[in-house]
N, C-alpha and C positions, 0 to 999 in steps of 0.2 A: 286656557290650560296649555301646559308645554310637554312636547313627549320627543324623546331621542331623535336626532336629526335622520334615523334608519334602524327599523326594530332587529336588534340582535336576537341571539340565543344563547343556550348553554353551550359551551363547549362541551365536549365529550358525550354526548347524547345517547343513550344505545337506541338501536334499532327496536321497535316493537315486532317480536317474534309472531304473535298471533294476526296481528290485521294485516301481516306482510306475507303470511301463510294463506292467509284466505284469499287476499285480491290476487296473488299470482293463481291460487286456483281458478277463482272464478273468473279469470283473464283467459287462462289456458282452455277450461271448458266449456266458456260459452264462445271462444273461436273456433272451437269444436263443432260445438251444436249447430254454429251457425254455417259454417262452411258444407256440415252435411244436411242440413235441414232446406237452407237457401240459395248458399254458392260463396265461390271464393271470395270472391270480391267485399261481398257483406264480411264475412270472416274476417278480413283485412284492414275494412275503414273500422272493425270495432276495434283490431289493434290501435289503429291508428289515432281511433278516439281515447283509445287508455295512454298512448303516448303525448296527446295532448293534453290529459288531466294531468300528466306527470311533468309537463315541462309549464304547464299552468301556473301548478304549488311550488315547485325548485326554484320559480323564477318570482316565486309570490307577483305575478303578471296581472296585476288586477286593472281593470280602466276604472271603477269608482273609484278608487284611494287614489290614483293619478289625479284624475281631475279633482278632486277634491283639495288637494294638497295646495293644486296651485291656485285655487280657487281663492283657498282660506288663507293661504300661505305664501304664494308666489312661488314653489318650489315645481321647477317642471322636468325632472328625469324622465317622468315616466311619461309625460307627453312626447318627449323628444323618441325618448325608442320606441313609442307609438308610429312617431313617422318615418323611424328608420324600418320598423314593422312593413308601414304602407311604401314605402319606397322602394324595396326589394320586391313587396309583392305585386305593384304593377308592372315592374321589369319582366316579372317572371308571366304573370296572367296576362298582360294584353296584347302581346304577339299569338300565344295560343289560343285568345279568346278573338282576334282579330282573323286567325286564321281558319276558325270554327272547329279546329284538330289537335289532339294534343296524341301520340304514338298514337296513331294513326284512325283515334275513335271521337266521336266529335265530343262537343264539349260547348257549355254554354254557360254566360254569367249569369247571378241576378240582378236584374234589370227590372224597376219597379217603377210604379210612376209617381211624381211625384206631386204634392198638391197637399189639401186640407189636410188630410187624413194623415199623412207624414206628421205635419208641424205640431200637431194636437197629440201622434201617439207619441212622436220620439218626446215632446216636452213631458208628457205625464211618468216616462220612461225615466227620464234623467231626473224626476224627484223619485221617482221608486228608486234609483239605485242606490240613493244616499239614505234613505227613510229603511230599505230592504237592507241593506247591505251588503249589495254587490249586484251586479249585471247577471248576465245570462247563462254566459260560460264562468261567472263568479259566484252564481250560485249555487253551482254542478263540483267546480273541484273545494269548493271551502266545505259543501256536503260530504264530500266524498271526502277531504280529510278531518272529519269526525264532529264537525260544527253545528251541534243542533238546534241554534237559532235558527239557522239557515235552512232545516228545515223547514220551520213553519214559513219562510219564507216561499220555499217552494212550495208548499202545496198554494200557498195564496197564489204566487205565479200561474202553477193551472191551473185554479177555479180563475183566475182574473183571463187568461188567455180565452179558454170556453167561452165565459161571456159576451168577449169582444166578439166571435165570430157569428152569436148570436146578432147582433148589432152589425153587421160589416155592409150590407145592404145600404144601410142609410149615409155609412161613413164616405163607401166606392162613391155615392152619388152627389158626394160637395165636387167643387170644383178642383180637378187636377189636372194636370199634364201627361200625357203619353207618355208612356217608359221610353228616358233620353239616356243611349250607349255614349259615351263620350270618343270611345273607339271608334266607333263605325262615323257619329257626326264628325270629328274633326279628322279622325286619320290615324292611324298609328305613332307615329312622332310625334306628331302638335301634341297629343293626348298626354303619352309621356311627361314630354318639355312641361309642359299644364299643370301635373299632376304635380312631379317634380319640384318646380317651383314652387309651388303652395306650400307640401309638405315644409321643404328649405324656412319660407316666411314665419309658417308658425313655429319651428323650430328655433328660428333667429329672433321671435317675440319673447318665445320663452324663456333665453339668456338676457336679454334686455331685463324683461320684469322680475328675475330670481337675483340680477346681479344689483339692482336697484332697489329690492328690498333687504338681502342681506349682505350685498356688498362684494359678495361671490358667488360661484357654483358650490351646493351645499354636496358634499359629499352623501351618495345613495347607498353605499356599499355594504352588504347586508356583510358581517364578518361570519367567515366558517365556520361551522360546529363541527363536522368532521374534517379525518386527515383526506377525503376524497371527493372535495364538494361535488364535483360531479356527480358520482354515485348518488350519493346524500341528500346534497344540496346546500345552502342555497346558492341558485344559479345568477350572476350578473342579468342584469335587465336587458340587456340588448342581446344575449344570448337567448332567453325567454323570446326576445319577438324575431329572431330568425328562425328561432326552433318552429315559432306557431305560423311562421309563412312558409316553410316546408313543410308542414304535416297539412297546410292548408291548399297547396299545391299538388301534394299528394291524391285530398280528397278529389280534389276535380281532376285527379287524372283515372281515381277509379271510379267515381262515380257518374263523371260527366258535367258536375258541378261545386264550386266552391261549398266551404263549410259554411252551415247555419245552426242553430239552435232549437229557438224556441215552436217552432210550428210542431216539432214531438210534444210541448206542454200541451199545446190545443186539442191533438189528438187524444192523448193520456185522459185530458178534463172530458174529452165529448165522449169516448167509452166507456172512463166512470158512470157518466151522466146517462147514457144507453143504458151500462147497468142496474140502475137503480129504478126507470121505465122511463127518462125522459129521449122524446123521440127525434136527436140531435140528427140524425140522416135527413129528415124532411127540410132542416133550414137551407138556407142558399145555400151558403158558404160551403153546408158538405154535401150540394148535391150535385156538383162539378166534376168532370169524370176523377180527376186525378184525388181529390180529395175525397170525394166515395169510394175509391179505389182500396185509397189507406186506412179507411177507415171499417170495413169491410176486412179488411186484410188482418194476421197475424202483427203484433210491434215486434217480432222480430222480424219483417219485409220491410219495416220503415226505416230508410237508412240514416235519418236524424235520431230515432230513438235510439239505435243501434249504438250510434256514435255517445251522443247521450249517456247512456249509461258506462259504456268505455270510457271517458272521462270521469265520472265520478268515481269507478275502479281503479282509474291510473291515479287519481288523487289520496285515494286511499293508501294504495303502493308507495306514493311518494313521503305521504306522511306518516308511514310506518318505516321507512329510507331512513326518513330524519331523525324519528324516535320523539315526535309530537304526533300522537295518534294515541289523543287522550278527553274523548268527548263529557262535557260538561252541560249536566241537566238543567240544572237554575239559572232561569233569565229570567230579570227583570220586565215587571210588568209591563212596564212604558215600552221596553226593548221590545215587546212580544209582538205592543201594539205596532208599534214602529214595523216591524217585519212582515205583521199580518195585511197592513194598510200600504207599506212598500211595497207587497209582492202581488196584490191587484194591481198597482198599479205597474206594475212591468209587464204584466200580463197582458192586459187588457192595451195599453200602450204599444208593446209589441205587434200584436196584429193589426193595430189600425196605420201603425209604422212603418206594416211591410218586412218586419223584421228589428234585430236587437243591436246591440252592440258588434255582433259577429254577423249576424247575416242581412245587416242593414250599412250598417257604419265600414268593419273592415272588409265583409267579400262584396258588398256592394260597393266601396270605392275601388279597391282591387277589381273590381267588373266593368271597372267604367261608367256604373249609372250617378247619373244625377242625382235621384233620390237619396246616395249614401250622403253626401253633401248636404244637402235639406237637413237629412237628421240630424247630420254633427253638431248645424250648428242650433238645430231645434232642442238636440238633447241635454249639447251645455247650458244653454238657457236652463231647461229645468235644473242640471245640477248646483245652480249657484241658488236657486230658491233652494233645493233639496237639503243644500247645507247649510243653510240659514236656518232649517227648520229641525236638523239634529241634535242640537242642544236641547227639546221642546220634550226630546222623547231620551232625553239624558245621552243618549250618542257622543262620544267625543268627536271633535274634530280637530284634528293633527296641527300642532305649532310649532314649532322651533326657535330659540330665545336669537334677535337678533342681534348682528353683529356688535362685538364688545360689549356685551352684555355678561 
C-alpha cells in the first residue's frame, strides 16, 4: 500500500475550545495540588511533563513510525533526528553526569546492566510497538491527544508491566553484566568522541539506504495547518528532539535524574492489583526499599507518574492547538487485538529491559550505560519482525511510490 511521502492536514483547522479548556485547567491545578500537597519540584517536572506531551504531538516525534518507515521503506528522517536527539543530549548529560552535580545538587544516570534479560525484553518491546502502536512516551501523548485504541493499548501495557515484575526474580538470575557507565569506564571525552561517532554512522547509513531506494532524501515536512505553527503545530522533526533533550535535561536537574516512563505502568498495575486483594507488596521486586516506598506511597509522590500524566495533558493541549482533538470509538477487531497483544507485550518487555524507548534506549544512552545500546539494537530486531507482522492484524505499514514512478 502507498501513503503520502508525510501525513498532512487541513489547513485552517480551528482550535478545539473545550479539550483546550480543560487540559489548561487540569495543567494549572494539578501544579497546584502538587506544589502544595508535595513540593515544588513535583509541581514543576509535572509541568514539564505536560510540555513534553506538547512538543511530543507538534513534532508527531514518534520512535515506532521512525523505525518502521525505514524498515519497511528505507525512509530515515526520523532516525536521523533521533540522533541529532542523542547527540545533543550527551553533550549536555555527560559532563554533569561525569561530574555527579548539576547547579550544585547531585545527579545520577540510569545505569542498568545489561545481559539476558535486556535482549529478551527490548525484543518483545520492539514487536509491541509496532503490533501496540506506539512506544512508551507514544502511548501517553497519542492517549492524550484523543486516540482510543491507544487506550486499550495502555491498559494492556500495565497489566503486561505488573506481570513482569511478578517474574523479574527469575529474569535478574540469567546471565548479565554489571551496570557499565561508559562515562566513568572510558572518560569523559573518549565517551563523547564514542558516542558521537556512532550516532554520525547510523546517520550516514541512513542516507546511503533512503538515497538507494528512492534515489533521494524523501522530503518529511509535515505542511502547516496554521498561520502559527509554533503555537499550533506541526513542529519540524528536529525541533521535536531538541525540544525533548531539554525538557529531558530539565528532568535530571530537578529531579536528580533523566526521564523514564514506564516503571509508573508497574506501579499503577501492582495498586490496581492490591486493590482488588492481590498481595503485590510481598513479591521481590516490590519488597526493595525504594519500590515499597512507591508503592506504599501516594502516585502523586511518584515522579514518573507525575510526569506521566503531564504528558498525556500536554498531548491533549496540543491536540486541541491544532484542532484534531476528535476521539473515534470504533476499532477494528484485529486492531483491538493487535493493541491488546502489543501492549503486554511493551509491558512486560519494559521491565525485563530495564526500561522503554525513553528510559532504556534515549536517557540510558544519554547516561552513558551500556545496556541503552543492548536494547537499540535488541529492540530493532523486534521492530522488523513487529512489522512484518502488521499486515496480519490489518495495520498499515507506510510506503511511498518510488522514484519515477
Amino acid at each position: 500500500m502507498s501513503t503520502a511521502a508525510s501525513p498532512t492536514f487541513p489547513r485552517g483547522a480551528d482550535v478545539n475550545p473545550k479539550p483546550l479548556g480543560v487540559a489548561l485547567l487540569l495543567i494549572i491545578v494539578g501544579a497546584w495540588y502538587l506544589a502544595q500537597t508535595v513540593g515544588a519540584k513535583h509541581a514543576a517536572l509535572f509541568v514539564v511533563g505536560a510540555l513534553l506531551g506538547l512538543a511530543l504531538y507538534h513534532a508527531a516525534f514518534g520512535f515506532t513510525s521512525a523505525w518502521r518507515v525505514f524498515i519497511a521503506d528505507g525512509r530515515g528522517a526520523g532516525l536521523r533526528a533521533q540522533m541529532i536527539m542523542l547527540a545533543v543530549g550527551v553533550a549536555l548529560f555527560f559532563p554533569a553526569l561525569s561530574a555527579g552535580t548539576l547547579f550544585g545538587n547531585p545527579v545520577n544516570g540510569l545505569v542498568s546492566p545489561a545481559g539476558t534479560s535486556v535482549i529478551v525484553g527490548a525484543f518483545m518491546f520492539g514487536i509491541g510497538m509496532q503490533l501496540g502502536g506506539g512506544c512508551a512516551s507514544g502511548t501517553l501523548y497519542t492517549v492524550g491527544g484523543g486516540s482510543t485504541r491507544m487506550i486499550v493499548t495502555l491498559l494492556a501495557f500495565i497489566a503486561g508491566s505488573v506481570i513482569a515484575t511478578a517474574h523479574m526474580p527469575f529474569w535478574t538470575s540469567l546471565p548479565q553484566l554489571k551496570p557499565v557507565s561508559l562515562v566513568k569506564t572510558l572518560g569523559l571525552a573518549p565517551a563523547l568522541l564514542l558516542n558521537w561517532a556512532v550516532f554520525a554512522l547510523i546517520a550516514f547509513v541512513t542516507v546511503v539506504v533512503e538515497k538507494r531506494r528512492h534515489g533521494r532524501l524523501v522530503d518529511p515536512t509535515v505542511r502547516p495547518a496554521h498561520a502559527s505553527p509554533w503555537l499550533h503545530g506541526p513542529w519540524p522533526l528536529v525541533a521535536g528532539a531538541v525540544a525533548l533533550v531539554v525538557l529531558n535535561f530539565a528532568t535530571l536537574a530537578l529531579s536528580g535524574r533523566p526521564w523514564g516512563v514506564t516503571s509508573a505502568f508497574a506501579l499503577w498495575g501492582a495498586k490496581a492489583a492490591q486493590a482488588v486483594g492481590i498481595d503485590t507488596a510481598s513479591w521481590t521486586y516490590w519488597s526493595t526499599k525504594a519500590n515499597a516506598a512507591a508503592l506504599a506511597a501516594p502516585v502523586s509522590h511518584d515522579v514518573t507518574s507525575v510526569m506521566d500524566i503531564g504528558i498525556v495533558l500536554g498531548a491533549m493541549l496540543a491536540a486541541a492547538l491544532a484542532g484534531r482533538y476528535a476521539p473515534v470509538w470504533r476499532v477494528p477487531l484485529r486492531s483491538l487485538l493487535a493493541a491488546v497483544v502489543g501492549g503486554l507485550m511493551l509491558g512486560y518487555g519494559a521491565r525485563l529491559a530495564y526500561g522503554c524507548n525513553i528510559g532504556a534506549y534515549f536517557s540510558g544512552i544519554v547516561s552513558g550505560s551500556l545496556h541503552g545500546w543492548l536494547w537499540l539494537v535488541a529492540a530493532f530486531t523486534g521492530n522488523v519482525f513487529g512489522t512484518r507482522l502488521r499486515p496480519l492484524f490489518g495495520l498499515e505499514v507506510e510506503r511511498v511510490k518510488p522514484s519515477g514512478c
